[in-house]
Structure formats: structure tokens, C-alpha cells
C-alpha positions as CSV (number, residue, x, y, z in Angstrom):
1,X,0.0,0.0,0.0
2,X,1.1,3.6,-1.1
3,X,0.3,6.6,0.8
4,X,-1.7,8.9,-0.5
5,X,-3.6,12.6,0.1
6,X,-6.6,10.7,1.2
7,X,-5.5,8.2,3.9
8,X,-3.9,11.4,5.6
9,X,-7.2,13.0,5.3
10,X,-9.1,9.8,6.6
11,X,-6.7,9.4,9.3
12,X,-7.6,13.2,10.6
13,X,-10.8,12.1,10.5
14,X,-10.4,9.1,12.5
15,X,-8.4,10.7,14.7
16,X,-10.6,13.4,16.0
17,X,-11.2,12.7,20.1
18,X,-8.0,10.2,20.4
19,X,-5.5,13.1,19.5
20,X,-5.1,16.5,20.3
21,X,-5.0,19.5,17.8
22,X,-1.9,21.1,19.4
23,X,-1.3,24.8,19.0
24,X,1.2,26.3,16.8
25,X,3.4,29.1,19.4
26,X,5.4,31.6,19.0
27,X,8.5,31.6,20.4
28,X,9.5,35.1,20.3
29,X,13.0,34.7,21.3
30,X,13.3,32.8,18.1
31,X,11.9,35.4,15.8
32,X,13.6,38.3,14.7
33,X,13.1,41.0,11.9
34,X,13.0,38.3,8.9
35,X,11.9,35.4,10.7
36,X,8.5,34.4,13.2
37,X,8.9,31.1,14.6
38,X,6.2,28.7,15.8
39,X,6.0,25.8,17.6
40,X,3.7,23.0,17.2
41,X,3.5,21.8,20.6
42,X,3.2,17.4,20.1
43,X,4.7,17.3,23.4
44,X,1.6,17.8,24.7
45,X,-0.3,15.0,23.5
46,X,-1.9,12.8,26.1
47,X,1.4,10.4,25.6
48,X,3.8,13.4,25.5
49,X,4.5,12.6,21.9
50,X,3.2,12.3,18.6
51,X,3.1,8.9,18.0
52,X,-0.2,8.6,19.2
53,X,-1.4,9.6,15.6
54,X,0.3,6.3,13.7
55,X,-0.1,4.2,16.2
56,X,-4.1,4.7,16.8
57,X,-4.3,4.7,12.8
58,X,-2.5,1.7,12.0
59,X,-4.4,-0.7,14.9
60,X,-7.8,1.2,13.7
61,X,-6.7,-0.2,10.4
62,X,-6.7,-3.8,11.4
63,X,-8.9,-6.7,11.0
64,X,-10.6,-8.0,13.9
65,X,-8.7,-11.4,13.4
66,X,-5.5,-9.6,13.6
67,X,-6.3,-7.4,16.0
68,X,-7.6,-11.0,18.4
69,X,-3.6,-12.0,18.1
70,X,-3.0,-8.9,19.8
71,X,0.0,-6.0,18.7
72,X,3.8,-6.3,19.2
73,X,5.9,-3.3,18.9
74,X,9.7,-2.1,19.4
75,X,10.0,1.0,20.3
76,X,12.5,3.3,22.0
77,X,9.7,5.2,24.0
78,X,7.0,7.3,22.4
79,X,5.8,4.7,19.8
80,X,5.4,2.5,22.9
81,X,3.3,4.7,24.8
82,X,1.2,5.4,21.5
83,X,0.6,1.5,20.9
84,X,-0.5,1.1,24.5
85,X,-2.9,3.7,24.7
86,X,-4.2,2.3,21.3
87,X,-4.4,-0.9,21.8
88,X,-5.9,0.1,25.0
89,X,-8.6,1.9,23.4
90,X,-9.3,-1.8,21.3
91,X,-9.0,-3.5,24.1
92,X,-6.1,-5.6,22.7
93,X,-3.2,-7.0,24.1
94,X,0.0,-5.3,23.7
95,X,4.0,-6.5,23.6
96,X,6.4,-3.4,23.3
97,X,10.3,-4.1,23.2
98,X,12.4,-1.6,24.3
99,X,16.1,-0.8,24.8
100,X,17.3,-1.7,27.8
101,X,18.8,2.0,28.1
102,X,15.4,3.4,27.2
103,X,14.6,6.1,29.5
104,X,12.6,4.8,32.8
105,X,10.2,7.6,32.6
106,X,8.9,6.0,29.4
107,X,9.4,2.6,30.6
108,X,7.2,3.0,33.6
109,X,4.2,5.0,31.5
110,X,4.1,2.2,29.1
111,X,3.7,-0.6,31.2
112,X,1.0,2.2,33.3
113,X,-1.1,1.5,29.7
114,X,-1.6,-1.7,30.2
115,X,1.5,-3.0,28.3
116,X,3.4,-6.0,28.5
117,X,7.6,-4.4,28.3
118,X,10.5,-6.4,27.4
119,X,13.6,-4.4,27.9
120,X,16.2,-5.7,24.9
121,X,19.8,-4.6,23.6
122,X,21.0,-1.0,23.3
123,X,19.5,0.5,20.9
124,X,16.0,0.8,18.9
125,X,17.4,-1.8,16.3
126,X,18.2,-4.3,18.7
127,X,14.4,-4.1,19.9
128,X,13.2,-3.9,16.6
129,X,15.3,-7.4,16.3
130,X,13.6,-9.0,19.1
131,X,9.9,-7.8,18.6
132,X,10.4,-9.5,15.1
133,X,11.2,-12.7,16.8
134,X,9.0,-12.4,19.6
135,X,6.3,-11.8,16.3
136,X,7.2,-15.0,15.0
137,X,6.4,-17.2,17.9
138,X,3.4,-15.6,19.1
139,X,1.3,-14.3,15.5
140,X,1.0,-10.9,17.4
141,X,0.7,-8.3,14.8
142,X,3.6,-5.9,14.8
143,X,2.7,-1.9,14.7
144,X,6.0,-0.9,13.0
145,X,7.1,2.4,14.6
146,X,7.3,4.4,11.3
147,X,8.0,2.3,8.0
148,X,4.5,1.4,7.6
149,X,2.1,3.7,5.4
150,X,-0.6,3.5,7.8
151,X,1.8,5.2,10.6
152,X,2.6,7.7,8.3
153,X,-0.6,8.6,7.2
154,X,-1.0,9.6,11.2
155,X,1.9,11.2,11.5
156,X,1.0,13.4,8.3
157,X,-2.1,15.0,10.4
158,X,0.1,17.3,11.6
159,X,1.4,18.8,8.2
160,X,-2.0,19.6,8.1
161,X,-3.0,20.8,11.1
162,X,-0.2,23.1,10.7
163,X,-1.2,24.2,7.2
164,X,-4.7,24.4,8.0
165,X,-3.5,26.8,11.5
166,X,-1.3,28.6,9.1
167,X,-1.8,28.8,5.2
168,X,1.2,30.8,5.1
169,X,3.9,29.0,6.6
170,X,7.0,29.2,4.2
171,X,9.5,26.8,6.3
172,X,8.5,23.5,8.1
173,X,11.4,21.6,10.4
174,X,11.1,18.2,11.9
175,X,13.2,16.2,13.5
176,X,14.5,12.7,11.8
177,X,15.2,8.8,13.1
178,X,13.6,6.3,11.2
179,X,11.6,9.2,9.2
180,X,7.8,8.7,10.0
181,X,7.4,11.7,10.9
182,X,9.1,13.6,8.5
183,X,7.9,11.7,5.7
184,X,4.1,12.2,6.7
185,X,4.4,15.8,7.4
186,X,6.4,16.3,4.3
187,X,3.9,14.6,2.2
188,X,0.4,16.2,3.8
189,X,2.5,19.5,3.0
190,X,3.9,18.7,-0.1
191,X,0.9,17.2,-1.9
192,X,-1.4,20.4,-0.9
193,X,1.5,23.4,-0.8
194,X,4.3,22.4,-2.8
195,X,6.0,25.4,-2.3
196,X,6.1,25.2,1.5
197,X,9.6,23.6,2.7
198,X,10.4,20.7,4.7
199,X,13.6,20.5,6.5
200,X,14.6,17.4,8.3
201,X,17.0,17.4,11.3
202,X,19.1,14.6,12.8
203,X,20.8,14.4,15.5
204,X,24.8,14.0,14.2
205,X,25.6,11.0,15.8
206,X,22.3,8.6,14.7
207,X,22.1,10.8,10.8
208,X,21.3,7.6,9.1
209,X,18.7,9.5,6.7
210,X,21.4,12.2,5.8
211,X,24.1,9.5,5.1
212,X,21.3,7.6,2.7
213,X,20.3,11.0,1.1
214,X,23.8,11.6,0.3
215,X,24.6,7.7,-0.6
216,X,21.3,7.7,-3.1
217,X,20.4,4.8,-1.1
218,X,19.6,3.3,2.4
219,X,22.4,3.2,4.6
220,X,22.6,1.1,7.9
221,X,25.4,3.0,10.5
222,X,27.3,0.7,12.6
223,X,25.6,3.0,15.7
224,X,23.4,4.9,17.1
225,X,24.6,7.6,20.0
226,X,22.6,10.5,21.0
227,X,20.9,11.5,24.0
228,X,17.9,12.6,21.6
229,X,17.0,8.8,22.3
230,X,13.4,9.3,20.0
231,X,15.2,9.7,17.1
232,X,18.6,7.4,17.8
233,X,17.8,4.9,14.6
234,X,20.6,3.2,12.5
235,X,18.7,2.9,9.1
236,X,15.7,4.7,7.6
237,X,12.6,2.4,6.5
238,X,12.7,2.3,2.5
239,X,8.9,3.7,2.3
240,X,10.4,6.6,4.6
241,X,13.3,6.9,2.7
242,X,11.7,7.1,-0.8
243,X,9.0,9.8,0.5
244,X,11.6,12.3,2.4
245,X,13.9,11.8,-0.7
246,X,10.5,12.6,-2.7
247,X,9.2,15.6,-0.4
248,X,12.1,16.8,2.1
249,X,13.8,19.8,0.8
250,X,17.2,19.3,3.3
251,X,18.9,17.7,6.2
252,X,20.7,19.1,8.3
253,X,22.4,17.5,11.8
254,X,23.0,19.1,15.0
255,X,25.2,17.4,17.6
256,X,24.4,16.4,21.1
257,X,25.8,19.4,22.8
258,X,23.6,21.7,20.7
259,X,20.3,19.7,21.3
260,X,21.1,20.1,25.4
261,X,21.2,23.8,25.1
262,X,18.0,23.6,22.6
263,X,16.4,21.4,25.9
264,X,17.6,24.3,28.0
265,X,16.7,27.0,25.6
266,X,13.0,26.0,25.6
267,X,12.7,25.3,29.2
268,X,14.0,28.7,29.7
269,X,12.9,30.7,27.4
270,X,9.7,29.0,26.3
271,X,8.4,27.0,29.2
272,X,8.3,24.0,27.8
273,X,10.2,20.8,28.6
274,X,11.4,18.7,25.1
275,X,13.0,16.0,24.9
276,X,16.0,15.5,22.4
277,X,14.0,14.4,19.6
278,X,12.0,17.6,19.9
279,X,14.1,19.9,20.8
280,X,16.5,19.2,17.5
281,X,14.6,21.8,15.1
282,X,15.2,24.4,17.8
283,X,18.6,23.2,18.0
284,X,19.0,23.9,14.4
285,X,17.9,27.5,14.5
286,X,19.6,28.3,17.6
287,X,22.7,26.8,15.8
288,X,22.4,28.9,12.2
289,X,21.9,25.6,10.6
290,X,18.8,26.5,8.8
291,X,18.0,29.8,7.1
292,X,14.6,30.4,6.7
293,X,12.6,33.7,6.2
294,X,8.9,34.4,6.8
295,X,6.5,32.1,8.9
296,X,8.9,29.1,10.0
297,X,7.1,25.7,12.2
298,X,9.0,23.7,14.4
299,X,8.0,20.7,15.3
300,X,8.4,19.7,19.2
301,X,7.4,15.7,18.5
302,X,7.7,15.0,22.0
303,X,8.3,15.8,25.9
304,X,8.8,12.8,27.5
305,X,12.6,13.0,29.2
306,X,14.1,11.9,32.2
307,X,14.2,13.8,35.1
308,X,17.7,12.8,35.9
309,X,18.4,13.6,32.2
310,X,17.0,17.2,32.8
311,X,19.2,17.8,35.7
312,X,22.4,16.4,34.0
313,X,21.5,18.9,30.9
314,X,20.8,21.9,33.1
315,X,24.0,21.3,34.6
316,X,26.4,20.8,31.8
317,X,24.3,23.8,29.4
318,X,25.3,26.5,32.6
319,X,28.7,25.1,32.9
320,X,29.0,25.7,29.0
321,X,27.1,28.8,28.7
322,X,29.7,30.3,31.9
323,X,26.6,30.6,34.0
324,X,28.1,28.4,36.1
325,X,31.6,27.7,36.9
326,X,33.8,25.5,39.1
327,X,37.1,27.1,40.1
328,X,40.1,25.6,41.6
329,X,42.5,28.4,43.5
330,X,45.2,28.0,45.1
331,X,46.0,29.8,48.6
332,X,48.1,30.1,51.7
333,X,46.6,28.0,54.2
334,X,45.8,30.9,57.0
335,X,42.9,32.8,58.1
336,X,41.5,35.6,55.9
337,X,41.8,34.2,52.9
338,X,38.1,32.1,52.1
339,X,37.1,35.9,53.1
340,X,39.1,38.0,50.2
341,X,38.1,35.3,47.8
342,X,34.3,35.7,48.6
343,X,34.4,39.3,48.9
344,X,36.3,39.5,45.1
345,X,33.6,37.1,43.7
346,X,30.5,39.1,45.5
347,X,32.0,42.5,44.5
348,X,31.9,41.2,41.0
349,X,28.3,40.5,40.9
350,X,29.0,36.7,40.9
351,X,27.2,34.2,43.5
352,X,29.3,31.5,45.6
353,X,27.4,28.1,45.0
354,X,29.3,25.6,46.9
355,X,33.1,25.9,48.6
356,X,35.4,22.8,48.9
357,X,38.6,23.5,51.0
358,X,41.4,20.8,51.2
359,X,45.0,21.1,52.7
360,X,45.6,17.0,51.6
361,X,46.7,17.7,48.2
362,X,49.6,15.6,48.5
363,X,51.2,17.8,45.6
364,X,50.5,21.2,47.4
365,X,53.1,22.8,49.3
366,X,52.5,22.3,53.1
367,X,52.0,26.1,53.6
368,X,49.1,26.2,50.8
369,X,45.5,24.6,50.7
370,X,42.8,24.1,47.5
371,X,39.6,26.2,47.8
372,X,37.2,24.5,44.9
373,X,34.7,27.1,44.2
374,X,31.4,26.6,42.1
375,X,29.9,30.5,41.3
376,X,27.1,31.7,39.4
377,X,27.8,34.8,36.8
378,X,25.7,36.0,34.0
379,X,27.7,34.5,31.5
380,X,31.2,33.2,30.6
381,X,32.2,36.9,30.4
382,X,31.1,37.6,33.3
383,X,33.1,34.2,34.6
384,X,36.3,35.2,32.9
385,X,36.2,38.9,34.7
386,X,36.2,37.1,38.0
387,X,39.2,34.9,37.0
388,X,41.2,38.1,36.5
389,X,40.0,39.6,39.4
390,X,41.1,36.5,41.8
391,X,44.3,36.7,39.6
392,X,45.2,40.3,40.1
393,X,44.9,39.6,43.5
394,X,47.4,37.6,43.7
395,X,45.6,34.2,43.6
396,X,46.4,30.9,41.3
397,X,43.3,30.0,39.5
398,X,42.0,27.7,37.5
């Protein structure tokens, strides 16, 4: 089966009271003089993803004798929680392997469906393994997460919610794994406003879409690593492959350090808490990797992340930004000192954090001690102003 205009159509249809129209936003602090940026808020689907959409269409599309052997699905998260709720809606059993690195937050709301998790290899292909031979000993009928038309057809309802929101969007970005999504949204777009374009983003170190592009044909990397875990796919499906070569206009990749501060970015500056996967077309303007002019959509597939992940990513985006910094000064072990260093900091407009003195430094001279310093500043700037400030007074920093 092809897709086509109409089975996106239907599946809007069919999807009205299962998935939520999100709202396109603006993000103002994306938008300057040539561009206005929205967002197309999927994160706040009832499962915190998109998925929801090809998952509900594909089981709605099943016979009842398939649908009596019950589903099977791999999944690395969101497809998961979108073939639980589905099946769930059926009243159908359902099987989802995932990695055993997939995050626990996900983990936990699948099972919370109603969902029978097996927890398999590394990465999504090693799932996507397993389901396949879990498939052939049960009968269960596997909901693949994107290479399917079906899927696609549900993931292209929100190329048209966006174009129905927004006639006059010029510049559409999505991010890219396997390429469900991108291929869907590409083609609701594409078949209805051709001159609207479609960029794809992937994260740098899972770009097996970009690597096929640029091949002329599917390519399978040897790995997958990115925190963006939604989108952390080794190979493309071929129906996704043929349509984003068909209707995507680019791809670009953005690496793992730009998606944190695009996570931190929208927390920030948005109020809104991404994931990877959906933070990576925010990534990609925040990083110049896409010029665009006019009306541009992002697409935030998803907000289902870790809350250890978050805190690890709020930490290491202030370190890197110099909001934060950890300093290392040497000093004569004797009374006064802790004092001048705070009062240089404070007089600076920086704030002390946490203070770590130690005199056991077996490399120290015995008249010195090591004052580990983590300060707040406005930026690195800011930081590197207090360095030469400790410095000038006579202090060894680092």
C-alpha cells in the first residue's frame, strides 16, 4: 500500500477525540526582523508525543482477526506509549520491546497502559530485532514504529493541522530517526502546498537519513549515540526513505551538545520541557543551521525526558554557557583568605554556590590549601572577569 492525500485526510478524521490538535506558538525569542517562529507543541499530546497519531491509525486499520492475536511493537519510547494507549482503546493485548537504556520515565508510562515491556539490547534496532522474533512465535501483529504507510498517514495530520492553522507557513522543520514523521508531514504539505519547505534534522551521531540522502540509497550506520533517544535509529525504513527523498527539501544535523542547550533553551525561554528528539529543530535554528525567512514551524514531537536527564543537561548547558563555573585556587593555608576570595567574587556580581577546602593535596606545598569554588555569573564573560579579578589579586586559579 502507497500513501496517498486521502488516507492522511481519513486518518484526521479518524483521529478526532484520540489526539489532540496542538497549537502552533510563538517563540518570540526565536523570531527576529525576517523570521517568526512557531511551535507546534506534540509534546503535549496525552502520551507526550506524537506517536499517538500512527499508532491509533495503524491498529484502527486492522482486521478483527489480527487485532484478536494482539499487537507487538519495538519502540525506544514514544511509539510504545502510543501502541499502549491504542491498543488500549481496542482492548487488545499489547508487547512493546524496548532498549534496555530506554529512559525509565517511558518505561514506567508504558507498562501504566496496560502493556506488557520487554527491555532488549542498546539501541532501537536491537528491539526492533527481538519484537520481530517475539512476532514469529506468538502471531501478534507488529505496529512498526514508522516504516509502515498506515503510521505515516498519522503522522502526516500534523502537516495539516499546521497548514490548516497557518496557510502561510514558508518553512516546516522536523526532527528525523527512522523518518515517520518527517515523511508524513512532508507529504500532507507537499501534496497540498508544494512550495512550502520541509527540512529534516538529525541528530549528528544517529544521521542515518542524511548518510542515505547523500549515498542515493539506504544506509545502515554501525551506531546509534545520541541523548535525543526518540530519534537514535541506525537505518531509515525504505517507504520513509523514498518519500523524504521525494518531499524533504534538506537535512541538516545538530550534535548532542547543541540539542542540550535547545532542551535548556526552551525550558527557559519557552516554558516547555522537550526531549531530544523535539528539541533538535530548535537546536538547528539556535545553531544557524537553517536559514529560513517568513513564517517558520517547528515541530516539538515530544516531551517525554528523564528527570535525571534534565538535571544532568541543566548542569552541563550553565557550565557551558559560563553561568556556572567550578574554580580551583590556590592559597596560603591561613585565616583571611576564604574571606578576600568571597568578597572578590561578591564584589563582581557573581554568587558562591558551593566551597570545597582541602589542605591534603599531596602535591600542594604544606603552607598552601585548595579552595574549589562553584559561582554563578551571567555568563562566561562575566566568569572570565572574576578569574582576572582572583588573579590580580594575587591568587592561582583555574
Amino acid at each position: 500500500m502507497e500513501l496517498s492525500l486521502g488516507s492522511i485526510l481519513e486518518a484526521r478524521e479518524r483521529l478526532r477525540g484520540i489526539a489532540r490538535r496542538t497549537n502552533l506558538v510563538e517563540c518570540r525569542s526565536l523570531s527576529d526582523g525576517k523570521r517568526r517562529v512557531f511551535l507546534k507543541t506534540e509534546d503535549l499530546q496525552d502520551t507526550g508525543s506524537f506517536k499517538v497519531r500512527g499508532a491509533y491509525i495503524k491498529i484502527a486499520s486492522l482486521s478483527e482477526e489480527e487485532r484478536k492475536a494482539g499487537v507487538i511493537a519495538s519502540s525506544a519510547g514514544n511509539h510504545a506509549q502510543g501502541v499502549a494507549l491504542a491498543a488500549k482503546r481496542f482492548g487488545i493485548p499489547a508487547t512493546i520491546v524496548m532498549p534496555a537504556g530506554a529512559p525509565l520515565a517511558k518505561v514506567k508510562a508504558t507498562r501504566e497502559l496496560g502493556a506488557n515491556v520487554v527491555l532488549h539490547g542498546s539501541v532501537y534496532d536491537d528491539a526492533y530485532a527481538e519484537a520481530r522474533r517475539i512476532q514469529e512465535e506468538t502471531g501478534a501483529t507488529f505496529i512498526h514504529p514508522f516504516d509502515d504507510p498506515m503510521v505515516i498517514a498519522g503522522q502526516g495530520t500534523i502537516g495539516l493541522e499546521i497548514m490548516d492553522e497557518m496557510p502561510d507557513i514558508g518553512t516546516v522543520i522536523v526532527p528525523i530517526g527512522g523518518g515517520g514523521l518527517a515523511a508524513g508531514v512532508a507529504s500532507a504539505i507537499k501534496l497540498l502546498h508544494p512550495g512550502v519547505r520541509v527540512i529534516g534534522v538529525q541528530a549528528a551521531g544517529a544521521a542515518g537519513m542524511k548518510a542515505s540522502f547523500d549515498a542515493g540509497h539506504i544506509v545502515s550506520l554501525e551506531s546509534a549515540k545520541t541523548i535525543a533517544d526518540g530519534i537514535a535509529v541506525k537505518q531509515p525504513g525504505e517507504l520513509t526513505y523514498k518519500l523524504c527523498k521525494r518531499y524533504v527539501d534538506e537535512i541538516v544535523t545538530v550534535d548532542d551538545d547543541e540539542i542540550a542547550q535547545a532542551i535548556l533553551f526552551l525550558m527557559e525561554r519557552c516554558k516547555m520541557v522537550a526531549e531530544g528528539a523535539g528539541a533538535a529543530p530548535v537546536a538547528a535554528i539556535l545553531c544557524g543551521r537553517i536559514e529560513a525567512e517568513g513564517k517558520t514551524a517547528a515541530v516539538i514531537s515530544g516531551g517525554n525526558i528523564d528527570v535525571t536527564m534534565i538535571s544532568r543537561i541543566i548542569e552541563k548547558g550553565l557550565l557551558r554557557a559560563g553561568r556556572v563555573s567550578k574554580l580551583r585556587i590556590v592559597m596560603q593555608d591561613r585565616p583571611g583568605q576564604l574571606e578576600i576570595v568571597s568578597r572578590i567574587i561578591g564584589s563582581a556580581g557573581a554568587n558562591v554556590m558551593a566551597v570545597h577546602h582541602d589542605r591534603t593535596d599531596v602535591d600542594l606545598d604544606i603552607r598552601d590549601a585548595i579552595l574549589e569554588i562553584t559561582m554563578e555569573t551571567q555568563d562566561r564573560e562575566h566568569a572570565l572577569r572574576v578569574l582576572e579579578e582572583l588573579r590580580a589579586a594575587g591568587f592561582e586559579v583555574s
